[in-house]
C-alpha positions in Angstrom: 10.6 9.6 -0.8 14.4 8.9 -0.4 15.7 9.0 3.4 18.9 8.9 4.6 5.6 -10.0 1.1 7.0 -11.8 3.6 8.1 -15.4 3.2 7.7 -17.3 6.0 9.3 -20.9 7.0 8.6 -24.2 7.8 7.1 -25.6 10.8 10.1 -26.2 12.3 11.8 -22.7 11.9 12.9 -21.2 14.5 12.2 -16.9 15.6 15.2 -15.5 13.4 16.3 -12.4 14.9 15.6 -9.0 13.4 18.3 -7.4 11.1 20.4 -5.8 12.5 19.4 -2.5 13.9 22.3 0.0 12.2 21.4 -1.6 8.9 20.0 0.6 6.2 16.6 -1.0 4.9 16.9 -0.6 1.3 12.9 -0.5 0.1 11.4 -0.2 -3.7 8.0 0.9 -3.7 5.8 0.4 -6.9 3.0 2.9 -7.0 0.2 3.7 -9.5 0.7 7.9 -10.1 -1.8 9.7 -7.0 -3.8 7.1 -6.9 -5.6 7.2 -3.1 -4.3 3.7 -2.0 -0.7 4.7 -3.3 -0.7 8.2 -1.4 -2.1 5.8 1.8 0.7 3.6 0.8 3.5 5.9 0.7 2.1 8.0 3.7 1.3 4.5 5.7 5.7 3.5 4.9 7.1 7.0 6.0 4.7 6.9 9.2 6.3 3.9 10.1 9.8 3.9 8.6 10.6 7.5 10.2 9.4 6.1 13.9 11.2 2.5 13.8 14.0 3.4 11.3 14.7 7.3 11.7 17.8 7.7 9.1 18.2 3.9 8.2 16.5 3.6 5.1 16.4 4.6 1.1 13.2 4.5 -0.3 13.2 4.1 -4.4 9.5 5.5 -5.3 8.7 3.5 -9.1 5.8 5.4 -10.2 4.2 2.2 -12.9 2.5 5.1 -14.8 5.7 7.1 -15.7 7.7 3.5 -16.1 5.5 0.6 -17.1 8.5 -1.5 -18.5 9.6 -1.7 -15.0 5.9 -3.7 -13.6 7.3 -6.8 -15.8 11.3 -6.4 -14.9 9.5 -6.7 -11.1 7.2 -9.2 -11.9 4.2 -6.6 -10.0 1.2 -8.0 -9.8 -0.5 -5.8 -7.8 0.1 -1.8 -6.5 1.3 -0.5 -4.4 3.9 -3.1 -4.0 7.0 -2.6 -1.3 10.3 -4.5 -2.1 12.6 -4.8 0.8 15.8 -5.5 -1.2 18.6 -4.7 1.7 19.2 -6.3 4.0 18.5 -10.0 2.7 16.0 -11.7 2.5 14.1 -9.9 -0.3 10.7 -10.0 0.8 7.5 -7.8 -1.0 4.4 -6.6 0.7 1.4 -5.8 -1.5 -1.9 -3.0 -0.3 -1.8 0.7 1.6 0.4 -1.1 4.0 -1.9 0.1 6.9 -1.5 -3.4 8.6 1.5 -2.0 10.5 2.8 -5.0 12.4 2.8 -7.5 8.8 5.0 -4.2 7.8 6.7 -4.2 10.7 7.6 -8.1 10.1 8.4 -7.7 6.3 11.2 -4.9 7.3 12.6 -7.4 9.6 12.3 -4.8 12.7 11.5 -7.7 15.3 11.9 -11.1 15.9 10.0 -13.6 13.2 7.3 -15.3 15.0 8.3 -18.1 17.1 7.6 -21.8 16.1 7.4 -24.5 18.0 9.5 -27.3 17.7 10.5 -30.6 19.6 14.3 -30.7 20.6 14.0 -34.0 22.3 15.2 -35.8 18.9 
């Protein structure tokens, strides 16, 4: 599918704000050949990339079975595996992706969750 997990902070971090909206998510998903939970995967990451990204984001498809080699240059663990490379952070995101708003979070498409903090010093 071309078109044209997360890490989370300390305590004290504060909501970062989502990347920026004309950015082009740049996405690398790992995938075991037609495996169910891959097609779920894939299907689950055009569902929502097509809705909340419509012509912002390249999807690189690595199919471990074709290219095993590439599992180790990856360090994959587990599949299906998503990558967000672009924008930074990188941040990965392991299963069939069917938890929509940890997706969601890991594509940066809304604010990070707030934390609270004490700014009287």
């Amino acid at each position: 599918m071309t078109s044209p997990g997360a890490a989370g902070g300390g305590p004290n971090e504060r909501a970062r704000p989502a990347a920026s909206a004309g950015e082009t998510r740049e996405l690398r998903l790992h995938v075991t050949g037609r495996s169910p939970t891959s097609v779920r995967a894939l299907a689950n990451l055009e569902r929502v990339c097509t809705h909340w990204l419509p012509g912002r984001y390249r999807v690189d498809v690595i199919d471990l079975l074709e290219n095993p080699r590439l599992a180790a240059y990856d360090q994959m663990l587990a599949v299906p595996t998503l990558i967000k490379m672009h924008p930074p952070p990188v941040r990965s995101f392991v299963g069939d992706f069917s938890d929509t708003e940890r997706l969601l979070d890991v594509l940066q498409l809304r604010p990070g969750p707030a934390r609270l903090t004490d700014e009287r010093g």
